[in-house]
C-alpha positions as a Markdown table, in Angstrom:
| # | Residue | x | y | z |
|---|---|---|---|---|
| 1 | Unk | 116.6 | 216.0 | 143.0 |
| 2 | Unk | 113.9 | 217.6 | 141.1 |
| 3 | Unk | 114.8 | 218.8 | 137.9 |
| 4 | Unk | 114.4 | 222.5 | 137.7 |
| 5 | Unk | 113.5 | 224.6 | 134.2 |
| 6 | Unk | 116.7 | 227.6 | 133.9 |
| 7 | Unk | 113.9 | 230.1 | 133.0 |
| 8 | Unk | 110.7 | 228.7 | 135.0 |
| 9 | Unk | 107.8 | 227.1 | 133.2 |
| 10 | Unk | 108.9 | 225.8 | 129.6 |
| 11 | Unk | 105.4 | 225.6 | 129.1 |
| 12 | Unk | 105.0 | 229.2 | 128.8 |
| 13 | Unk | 106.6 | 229.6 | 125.9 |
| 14 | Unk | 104.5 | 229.8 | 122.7 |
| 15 | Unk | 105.6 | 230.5 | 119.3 |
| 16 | Unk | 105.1 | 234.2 | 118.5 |
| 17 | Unk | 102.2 | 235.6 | 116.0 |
| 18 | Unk | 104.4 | 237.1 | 114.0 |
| 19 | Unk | 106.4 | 234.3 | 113.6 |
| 20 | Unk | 104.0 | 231.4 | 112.9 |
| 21 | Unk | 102.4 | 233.9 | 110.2 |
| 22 | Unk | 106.0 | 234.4 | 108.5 |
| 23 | Unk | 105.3 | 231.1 | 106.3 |
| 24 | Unk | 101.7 | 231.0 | 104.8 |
| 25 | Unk | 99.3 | 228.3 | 106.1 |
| 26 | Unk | 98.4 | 225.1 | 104.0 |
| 27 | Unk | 95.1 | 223.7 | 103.5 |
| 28 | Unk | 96.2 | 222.1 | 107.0 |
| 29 | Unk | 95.8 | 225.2 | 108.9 |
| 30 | Unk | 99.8 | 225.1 | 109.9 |
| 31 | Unk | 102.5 | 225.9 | 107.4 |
| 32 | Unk | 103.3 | 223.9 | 104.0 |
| 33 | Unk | 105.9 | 221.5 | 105.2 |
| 34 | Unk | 109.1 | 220.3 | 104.0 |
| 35 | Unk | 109.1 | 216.3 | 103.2 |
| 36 | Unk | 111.6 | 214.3 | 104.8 |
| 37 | Unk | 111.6 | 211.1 | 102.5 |
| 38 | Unk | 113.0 | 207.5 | 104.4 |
| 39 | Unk | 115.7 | 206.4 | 101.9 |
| 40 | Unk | 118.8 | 204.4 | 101.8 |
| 41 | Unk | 120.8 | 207.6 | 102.4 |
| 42 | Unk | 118.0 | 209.2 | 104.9 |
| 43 | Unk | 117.7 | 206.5 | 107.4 |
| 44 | Unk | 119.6 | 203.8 | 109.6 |
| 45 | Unk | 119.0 | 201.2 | 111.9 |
| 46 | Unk | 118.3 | 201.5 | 115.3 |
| 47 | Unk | 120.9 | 203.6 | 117.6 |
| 48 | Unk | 121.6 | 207.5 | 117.8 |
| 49 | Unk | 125.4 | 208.1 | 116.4 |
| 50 | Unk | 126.5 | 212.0 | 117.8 |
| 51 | Unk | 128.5 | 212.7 | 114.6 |
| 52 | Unk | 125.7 | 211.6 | 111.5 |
| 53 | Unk | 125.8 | 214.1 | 109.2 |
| 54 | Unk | 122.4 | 215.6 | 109.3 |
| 55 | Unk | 119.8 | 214.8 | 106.2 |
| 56 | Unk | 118.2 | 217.4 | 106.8 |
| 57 | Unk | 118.6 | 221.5 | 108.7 |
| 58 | Unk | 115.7 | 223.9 | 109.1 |
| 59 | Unk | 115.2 | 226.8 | 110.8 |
| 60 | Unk | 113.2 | 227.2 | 113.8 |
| 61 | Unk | 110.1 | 226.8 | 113.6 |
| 62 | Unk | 109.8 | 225.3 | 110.1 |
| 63 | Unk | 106.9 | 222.0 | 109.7 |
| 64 | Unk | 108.9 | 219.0 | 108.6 |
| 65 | Unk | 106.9 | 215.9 | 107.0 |
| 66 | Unk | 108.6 | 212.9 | 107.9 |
| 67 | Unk | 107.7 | 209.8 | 105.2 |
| 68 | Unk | 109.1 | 207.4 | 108.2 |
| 69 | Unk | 108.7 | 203.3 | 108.1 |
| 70 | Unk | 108.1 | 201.0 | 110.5 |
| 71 | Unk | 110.4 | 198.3 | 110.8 |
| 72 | Unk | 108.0 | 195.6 | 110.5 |
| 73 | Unk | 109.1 | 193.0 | 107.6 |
| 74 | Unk | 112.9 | 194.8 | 107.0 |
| 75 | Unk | 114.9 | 192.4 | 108.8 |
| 76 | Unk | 112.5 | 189.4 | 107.6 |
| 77 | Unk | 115.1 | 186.5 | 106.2 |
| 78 | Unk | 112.4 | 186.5 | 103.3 |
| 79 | Unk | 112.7 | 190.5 | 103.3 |
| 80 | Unk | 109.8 | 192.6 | 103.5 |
| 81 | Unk | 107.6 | 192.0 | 100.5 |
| 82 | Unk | 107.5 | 187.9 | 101.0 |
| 83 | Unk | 106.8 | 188.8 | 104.8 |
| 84 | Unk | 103.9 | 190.9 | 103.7 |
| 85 | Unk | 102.7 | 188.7 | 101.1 |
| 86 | Unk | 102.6 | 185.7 | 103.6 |
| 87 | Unk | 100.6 | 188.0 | 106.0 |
| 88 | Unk | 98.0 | 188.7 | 103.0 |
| 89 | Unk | 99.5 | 192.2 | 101.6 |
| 90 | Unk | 99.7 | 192.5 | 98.3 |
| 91 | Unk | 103.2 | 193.4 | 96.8 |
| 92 | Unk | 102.0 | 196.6 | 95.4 |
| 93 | Unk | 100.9 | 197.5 | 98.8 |
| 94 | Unk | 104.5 | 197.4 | 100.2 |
| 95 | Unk | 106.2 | 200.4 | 100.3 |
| 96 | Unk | 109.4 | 200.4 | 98.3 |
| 97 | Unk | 111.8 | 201.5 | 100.7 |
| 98 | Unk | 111.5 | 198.6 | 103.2 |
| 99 | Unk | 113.7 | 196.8 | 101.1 |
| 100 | Unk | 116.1 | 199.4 | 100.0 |
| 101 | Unk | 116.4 | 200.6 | 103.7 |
| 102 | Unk | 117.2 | 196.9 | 104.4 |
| 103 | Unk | 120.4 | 196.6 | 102.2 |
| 104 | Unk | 122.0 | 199.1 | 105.3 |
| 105 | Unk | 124.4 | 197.9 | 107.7 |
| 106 | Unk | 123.0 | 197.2 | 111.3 |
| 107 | Unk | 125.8 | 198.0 | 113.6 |
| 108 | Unk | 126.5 | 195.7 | 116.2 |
| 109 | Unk | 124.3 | 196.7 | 119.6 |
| 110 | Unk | 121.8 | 198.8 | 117.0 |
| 111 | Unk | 117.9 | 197.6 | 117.6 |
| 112 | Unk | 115.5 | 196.8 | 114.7 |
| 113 | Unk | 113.9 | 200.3 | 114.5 |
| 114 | Unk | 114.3 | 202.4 | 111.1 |
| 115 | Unk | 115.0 | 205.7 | 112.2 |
| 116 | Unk | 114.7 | 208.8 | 109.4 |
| 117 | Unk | 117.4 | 211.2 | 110.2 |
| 118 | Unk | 118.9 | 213.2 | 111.6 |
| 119 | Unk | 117.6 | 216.8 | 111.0 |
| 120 | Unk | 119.4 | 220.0 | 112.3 |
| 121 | Unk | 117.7 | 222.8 | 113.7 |
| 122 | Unk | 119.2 | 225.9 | 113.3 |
| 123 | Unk | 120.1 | 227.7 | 116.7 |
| 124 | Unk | 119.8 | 225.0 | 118.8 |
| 125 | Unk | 122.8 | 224.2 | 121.4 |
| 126 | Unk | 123.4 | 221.9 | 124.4 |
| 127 | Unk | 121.2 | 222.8 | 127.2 |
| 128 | Unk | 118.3 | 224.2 | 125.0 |
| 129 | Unk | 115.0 | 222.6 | 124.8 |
| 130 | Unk | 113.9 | 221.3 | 121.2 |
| 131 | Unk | 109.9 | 221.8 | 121.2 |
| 132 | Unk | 108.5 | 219.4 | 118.8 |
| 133 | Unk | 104.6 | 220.1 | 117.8 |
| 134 | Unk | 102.9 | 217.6 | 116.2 |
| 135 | Unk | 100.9 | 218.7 | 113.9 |
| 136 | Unk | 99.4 | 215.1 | 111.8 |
| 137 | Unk | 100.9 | 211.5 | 112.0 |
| 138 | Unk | 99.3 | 209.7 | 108.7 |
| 139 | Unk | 99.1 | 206.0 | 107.6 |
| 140 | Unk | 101.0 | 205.8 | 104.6 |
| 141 | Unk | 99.9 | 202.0 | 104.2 |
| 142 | Unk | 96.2 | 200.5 | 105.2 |
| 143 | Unk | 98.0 | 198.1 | 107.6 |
| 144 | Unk | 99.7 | 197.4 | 110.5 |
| 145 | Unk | 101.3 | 194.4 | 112.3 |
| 146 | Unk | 101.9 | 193.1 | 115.9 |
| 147 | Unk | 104.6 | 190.7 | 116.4 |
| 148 | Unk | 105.3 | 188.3 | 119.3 |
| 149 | Unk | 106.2 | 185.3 | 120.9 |
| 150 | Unk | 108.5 | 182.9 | 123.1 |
| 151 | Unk | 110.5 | 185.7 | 125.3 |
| 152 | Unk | 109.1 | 188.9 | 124.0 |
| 153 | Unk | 107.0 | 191.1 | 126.2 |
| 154 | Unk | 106.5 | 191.3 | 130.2 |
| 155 | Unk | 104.9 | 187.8 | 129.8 |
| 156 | Unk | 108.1 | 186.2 | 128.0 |
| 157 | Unk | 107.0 | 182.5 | 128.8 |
| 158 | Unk | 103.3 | 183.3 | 128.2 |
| 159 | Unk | 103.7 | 181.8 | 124.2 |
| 160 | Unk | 105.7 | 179.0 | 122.8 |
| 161 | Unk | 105.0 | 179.7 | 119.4 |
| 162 | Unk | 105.9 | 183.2 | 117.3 |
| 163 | Unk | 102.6 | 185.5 | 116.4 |
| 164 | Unk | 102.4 | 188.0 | 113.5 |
| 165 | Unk | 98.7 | 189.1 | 113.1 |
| 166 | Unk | 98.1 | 191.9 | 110.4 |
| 167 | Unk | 95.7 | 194.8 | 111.7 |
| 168 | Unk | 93.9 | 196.3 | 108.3 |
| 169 | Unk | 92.4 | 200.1 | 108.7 |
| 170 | Unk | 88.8 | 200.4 | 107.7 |
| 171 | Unk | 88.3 | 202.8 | 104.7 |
| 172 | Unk | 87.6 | 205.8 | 107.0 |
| 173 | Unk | 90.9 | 205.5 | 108.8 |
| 174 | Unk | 88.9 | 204.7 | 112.5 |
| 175 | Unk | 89.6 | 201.3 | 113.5 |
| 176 | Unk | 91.7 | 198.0 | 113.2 |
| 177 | Unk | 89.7 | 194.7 | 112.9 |
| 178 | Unk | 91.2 | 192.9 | 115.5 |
| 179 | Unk | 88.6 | 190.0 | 114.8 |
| 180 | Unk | 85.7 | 188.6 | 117.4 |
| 181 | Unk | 84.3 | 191.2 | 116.3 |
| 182 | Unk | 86.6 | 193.7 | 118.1 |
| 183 | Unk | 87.5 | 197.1 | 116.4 |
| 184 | Unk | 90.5 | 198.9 | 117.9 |
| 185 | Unk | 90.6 | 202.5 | 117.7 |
| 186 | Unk | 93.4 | 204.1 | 115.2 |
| 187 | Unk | 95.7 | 206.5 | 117.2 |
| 188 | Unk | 98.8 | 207.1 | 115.4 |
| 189 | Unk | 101.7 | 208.2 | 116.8 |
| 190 | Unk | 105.2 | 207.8 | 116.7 |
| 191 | Unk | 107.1 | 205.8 | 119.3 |
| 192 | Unk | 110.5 | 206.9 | 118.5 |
| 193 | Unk | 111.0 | 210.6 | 118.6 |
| 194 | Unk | 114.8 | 211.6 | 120.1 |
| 195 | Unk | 117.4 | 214.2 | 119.6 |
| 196 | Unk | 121.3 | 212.7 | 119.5 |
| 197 | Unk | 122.3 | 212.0 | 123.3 |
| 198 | Unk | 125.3 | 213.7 | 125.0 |
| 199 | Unk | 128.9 | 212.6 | 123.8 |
| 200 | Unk | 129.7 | 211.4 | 126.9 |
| 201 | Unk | 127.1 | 208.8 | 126.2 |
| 202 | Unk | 129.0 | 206.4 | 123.5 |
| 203 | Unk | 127.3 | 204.1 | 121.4 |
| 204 | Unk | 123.3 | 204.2 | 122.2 |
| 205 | Unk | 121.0 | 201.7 | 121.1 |
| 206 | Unk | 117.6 | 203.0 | 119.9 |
| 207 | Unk | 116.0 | 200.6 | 122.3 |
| 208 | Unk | 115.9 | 201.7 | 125.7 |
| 209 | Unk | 114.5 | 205.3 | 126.2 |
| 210 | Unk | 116.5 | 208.0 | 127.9 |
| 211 | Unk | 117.0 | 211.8 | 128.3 |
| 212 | Unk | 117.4 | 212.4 | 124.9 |
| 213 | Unk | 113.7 | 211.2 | 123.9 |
| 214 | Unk | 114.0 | 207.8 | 121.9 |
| 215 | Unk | 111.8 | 205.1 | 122.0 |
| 216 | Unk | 109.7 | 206.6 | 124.3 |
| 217 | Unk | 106.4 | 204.3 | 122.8 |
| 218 | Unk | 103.2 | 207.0 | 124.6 |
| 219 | Unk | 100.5 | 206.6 | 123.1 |
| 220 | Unk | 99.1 | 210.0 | 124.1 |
| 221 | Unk | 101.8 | 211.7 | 121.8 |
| 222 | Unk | 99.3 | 212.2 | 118.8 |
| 223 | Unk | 98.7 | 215.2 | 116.7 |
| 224 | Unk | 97.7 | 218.2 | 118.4 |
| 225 | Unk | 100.2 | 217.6 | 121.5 |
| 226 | Unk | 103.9 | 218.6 | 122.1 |
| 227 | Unk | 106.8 | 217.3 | 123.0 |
| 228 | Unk | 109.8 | 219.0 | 124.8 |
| 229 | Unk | 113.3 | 217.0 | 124.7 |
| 230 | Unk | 116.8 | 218.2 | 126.0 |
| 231 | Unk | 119.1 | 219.3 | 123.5 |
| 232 | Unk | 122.4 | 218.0 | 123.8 |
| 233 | Unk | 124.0 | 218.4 | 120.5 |
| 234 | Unk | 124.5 | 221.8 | 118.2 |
| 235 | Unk | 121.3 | 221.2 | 116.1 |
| 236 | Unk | 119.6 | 219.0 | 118.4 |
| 237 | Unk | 119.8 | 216.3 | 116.0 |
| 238 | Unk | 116.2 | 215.0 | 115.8 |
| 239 | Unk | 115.2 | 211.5 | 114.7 |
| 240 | Unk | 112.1 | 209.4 | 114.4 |
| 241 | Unk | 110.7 | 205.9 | 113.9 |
| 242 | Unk | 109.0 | 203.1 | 115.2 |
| 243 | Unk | 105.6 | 204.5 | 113.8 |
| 244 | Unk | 102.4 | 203.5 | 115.6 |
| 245 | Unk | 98.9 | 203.0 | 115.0 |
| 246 | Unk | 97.6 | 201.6 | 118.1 |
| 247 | Unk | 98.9 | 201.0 | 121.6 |
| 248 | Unk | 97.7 | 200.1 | 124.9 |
| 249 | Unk | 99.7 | 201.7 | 128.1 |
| 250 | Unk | 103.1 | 199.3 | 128.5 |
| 251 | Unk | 103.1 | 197.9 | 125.0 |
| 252 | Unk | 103.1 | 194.2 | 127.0 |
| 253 | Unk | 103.7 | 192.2 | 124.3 |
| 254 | Unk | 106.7 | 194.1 | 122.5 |
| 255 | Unk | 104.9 | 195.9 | 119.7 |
| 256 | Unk | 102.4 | 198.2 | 119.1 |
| 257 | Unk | 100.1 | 198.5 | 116.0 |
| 258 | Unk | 103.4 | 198.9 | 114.0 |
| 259 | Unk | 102.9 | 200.7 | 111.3 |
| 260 | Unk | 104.4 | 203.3 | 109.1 |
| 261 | Unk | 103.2 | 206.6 | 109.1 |
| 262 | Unk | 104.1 | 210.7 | 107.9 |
| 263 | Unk | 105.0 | 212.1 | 111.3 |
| 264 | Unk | 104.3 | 216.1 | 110.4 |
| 265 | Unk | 105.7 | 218.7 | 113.1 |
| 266 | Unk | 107.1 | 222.0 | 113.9 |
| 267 | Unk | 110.3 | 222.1 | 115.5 |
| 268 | Unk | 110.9 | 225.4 | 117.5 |
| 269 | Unk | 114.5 | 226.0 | 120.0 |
| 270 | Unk | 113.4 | 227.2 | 123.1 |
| 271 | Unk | 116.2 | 229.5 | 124.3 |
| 272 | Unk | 116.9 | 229.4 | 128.4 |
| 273 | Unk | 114.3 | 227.0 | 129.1 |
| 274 | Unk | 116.7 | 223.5 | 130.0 |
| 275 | Unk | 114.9 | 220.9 | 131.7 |
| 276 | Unk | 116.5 | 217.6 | 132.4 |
| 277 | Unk | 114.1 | 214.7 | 131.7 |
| 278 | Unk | 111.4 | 215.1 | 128.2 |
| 279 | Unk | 108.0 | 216.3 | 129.3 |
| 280 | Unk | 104.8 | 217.0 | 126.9 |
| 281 | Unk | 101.6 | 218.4 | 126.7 |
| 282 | Unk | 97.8 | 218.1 | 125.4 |
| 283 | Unk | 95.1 | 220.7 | 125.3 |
| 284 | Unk | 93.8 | 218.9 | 129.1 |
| 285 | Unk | 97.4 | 217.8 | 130.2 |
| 286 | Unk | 101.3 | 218.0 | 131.3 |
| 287 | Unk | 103.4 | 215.7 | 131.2 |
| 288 | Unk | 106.4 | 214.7 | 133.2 |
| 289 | Unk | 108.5 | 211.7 | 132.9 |
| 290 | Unk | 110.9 | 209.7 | 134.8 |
| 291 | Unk | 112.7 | 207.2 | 133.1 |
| 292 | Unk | 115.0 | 204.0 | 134.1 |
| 293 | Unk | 115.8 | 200.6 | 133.8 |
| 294 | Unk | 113.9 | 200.1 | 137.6 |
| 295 | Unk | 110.7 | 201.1 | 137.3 |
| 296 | Unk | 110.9 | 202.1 | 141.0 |
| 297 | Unk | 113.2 | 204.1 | 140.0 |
| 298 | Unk | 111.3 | 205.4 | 137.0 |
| 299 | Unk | 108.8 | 206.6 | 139.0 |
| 300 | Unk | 110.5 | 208.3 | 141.8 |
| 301 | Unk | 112.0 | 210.6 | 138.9 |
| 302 | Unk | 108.6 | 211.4 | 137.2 |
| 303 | Unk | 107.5 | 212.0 | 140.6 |
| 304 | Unk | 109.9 | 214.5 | 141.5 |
| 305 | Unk | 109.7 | 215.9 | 137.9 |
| 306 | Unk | 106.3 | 216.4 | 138.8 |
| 307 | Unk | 106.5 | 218.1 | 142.2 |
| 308 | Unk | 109.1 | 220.5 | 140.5 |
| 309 | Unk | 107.2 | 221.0 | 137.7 |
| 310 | Unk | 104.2 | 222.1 | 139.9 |
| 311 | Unk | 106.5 | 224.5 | 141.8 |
| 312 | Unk | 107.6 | 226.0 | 138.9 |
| 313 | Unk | 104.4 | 226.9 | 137.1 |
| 314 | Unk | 102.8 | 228.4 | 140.1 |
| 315 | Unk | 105.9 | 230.6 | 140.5 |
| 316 | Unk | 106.5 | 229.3 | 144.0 |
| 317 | Unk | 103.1 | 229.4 | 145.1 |
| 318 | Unk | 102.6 | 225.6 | 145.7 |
| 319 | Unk | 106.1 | 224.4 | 148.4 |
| 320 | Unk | 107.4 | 221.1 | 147.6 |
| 321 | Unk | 105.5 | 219.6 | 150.3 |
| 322 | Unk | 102.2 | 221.1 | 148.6 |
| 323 | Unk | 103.2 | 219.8 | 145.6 |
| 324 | Unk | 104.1 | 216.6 | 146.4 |
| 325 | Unk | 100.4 | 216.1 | 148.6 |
| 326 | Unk | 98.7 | 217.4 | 145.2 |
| 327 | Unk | 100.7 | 214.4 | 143.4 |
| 328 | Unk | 99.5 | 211.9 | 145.6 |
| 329 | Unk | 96.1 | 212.8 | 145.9 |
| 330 | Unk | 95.1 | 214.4 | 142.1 |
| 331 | Unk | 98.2 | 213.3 | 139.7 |
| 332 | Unk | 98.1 | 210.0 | 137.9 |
| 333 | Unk | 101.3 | 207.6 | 137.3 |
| 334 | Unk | 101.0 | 206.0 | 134.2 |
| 335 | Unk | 103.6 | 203.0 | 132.9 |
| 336 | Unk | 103.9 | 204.1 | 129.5 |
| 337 | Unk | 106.2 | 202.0 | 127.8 |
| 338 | Unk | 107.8 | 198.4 | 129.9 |
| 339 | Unk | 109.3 | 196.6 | 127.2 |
| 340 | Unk | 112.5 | 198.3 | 126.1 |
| 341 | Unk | 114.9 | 198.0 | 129.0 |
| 342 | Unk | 114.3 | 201.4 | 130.5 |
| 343 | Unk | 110.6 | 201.8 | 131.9 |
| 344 | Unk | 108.3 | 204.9 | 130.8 |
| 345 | Unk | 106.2 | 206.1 | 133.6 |
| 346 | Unk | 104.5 | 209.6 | 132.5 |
| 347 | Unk | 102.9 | 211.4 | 135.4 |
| 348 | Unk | 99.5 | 213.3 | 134.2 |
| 349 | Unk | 99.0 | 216.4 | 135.4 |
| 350 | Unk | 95.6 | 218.0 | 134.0 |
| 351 | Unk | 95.8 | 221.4 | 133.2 |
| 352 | Unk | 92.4 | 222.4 | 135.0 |
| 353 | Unk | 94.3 | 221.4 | 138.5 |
| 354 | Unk | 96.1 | 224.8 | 137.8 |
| 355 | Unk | 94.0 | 227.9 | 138.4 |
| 356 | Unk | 94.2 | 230.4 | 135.3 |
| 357 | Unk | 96.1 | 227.9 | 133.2 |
């Protein structure tokens, strides 16, 4: 079934004059935020616990500055300044945390990420949507690191040896040497941005991406685009982790560009506008996206998110059976993220498709 919005187009909804004026604008051009530091007390490893205490609460439409890791190093037997240093990083280079964050438990069935959270949002309630603008995502370190090897990736049997290569940003913040002569474009984004999941859900591993956001790993989540999640909790809960700085479509080989960043955003409850699976948008796109541990199955959800989607913003005026041709024919399928038990597949659908939007 194709999920339906309660109030239409979700979309529509923009954040009023009056209300982004209430708080004066930085030197940004969006409001001074507050900083979300990643401590001991701030973060923990990788699964989305429903009664966390939040770290944070803010009102909607407040800018939060999240100082979040990447998890690169923290579970290291050597911990994450030796790691570093054996990869050629100073140890004045390595941000401090790492190792305090690493002293945490890891509960059994947790992943490796570092998440930084959770922060409340005033007003928000269980079948709300949580719109989460993102403002900036900057490196906080001039590196990254991509990890793999024997059984990691869509390839598991490719290697027979572990690989840890260290990416280094040139000074202007553009490009990763990759070597060969090979610069790789810096595109920062976070790969884990979720709200807590439904009760009903028990213990949930920050792994596999679901309903709730998570570790959703696409790439086209950068500054300047938002994100719209489900909100299941009172608060929405929102966390983030698994900072990027470069990732190609499917993240093949496990990791990214992993590298920690300040995730800056806006986070604004949307009242009446419930939509079941996350969806997103750029200045060119929207984005729908079906999600599952078959990626069949993954893309028959983004497909009908799309074809409902499509129906909904033209107020009827496109049937199903309109909207499903105009997939087909004009709507790319994209596998975002293949590496994390559930599949990613993010349908694109640009905005100039849409007469008057």
């Amino acid at each position: 079934m194709c999920s339906r919005s309660k109030s239409g187009d979700p979309f529509r909804h923009r954040l009023s004059t009056s209300a982004a004026a209430a708080t004066p604008p930085s030197r940004n051009g969006y409001p001074e935020p507050v900083v979300l530091k990643t401590t001991q007390e701030t973060a923990i490893w990788g699964y989305f616990p429903t009664d966390r205490a939040p770290v944070l609460t803010v009102d909607s439409g407040t800018v939060v500055r999240i100082d979040a890791v990447n998890q690169s190093g923290v579970s290291a037997a050597q911990g994450p300044v030796a790691y570093f240093e054996a990869l050629g990083v100073p140890a004045d280079q390595v941000l401090p945390e790492l190792a305090e964050v690493a002293k945490n438990p890891r509960p059994a069935g947790s992943s490796g990420h570092i998440l930084t959270g959770p922060i409340h949002v005033r007003g928000a309630e269980p079948g709300d949507v949580l719109e989460i603008r993102i403002l900036d995502v900057s490196p906080r370190v001039p590196y990254g690191v991509n990890s793999t090897g024997p059984g990691r990736g869509v390839c598991g049997d490719l290697l027979d040896t572990a690989s840890d290569r260290l990416l280094r940003l040139d000074p202007s913040n553009r490009y990763y040497s990759f070597g060969h002569g090979i610069k790789v474009p810096f595109k920062p984004f976070a790969g884990i941005t979720g709200v807590a999941p439904p009760t009903s859900a028990g213990f949930v591993s920050a792994n596999p991406p679901n309903r709730w956001g998570g570790n959703l790993d696409f790439r086209d989540l950068v500054a300047g685009t938002t994100l719209y999640l489900p909100v299941f909790q009172p608060g929405a809960m929102f966390y983030a982790g698994d900072t990027h700085g470069a990732q190609g479509h499917g993240e093949v080989d496990q990791t990214a560009v992993e590298h920690s960043m300040a995730f800056t955003a806006q986070f604004i409850v949307r009242k009446g506008a419930s939509i079941e699976w996350p969806r997103a948008e750029s200045d060119d796109y929207f984005w729908c996206m079906g999600i599952d541990a078959d990626l069949d199955v993954a893309l028959q959800i983004a497909v009908e998110e799309a074809v409902g989607y499509l129906v909904e913003a033209t107020g009827g005026a496109l049937t199903t059976a309109d909207a499903y041709a105009l997939c087909s024919i004009a709507v790319d399928f994209i596998v975002a993220e293949a590496v994390d038990g559930n599949k990613t597949i993010v349908a694109y659908i640009a905005k100039s498709l849409l007469p008057g939007r």
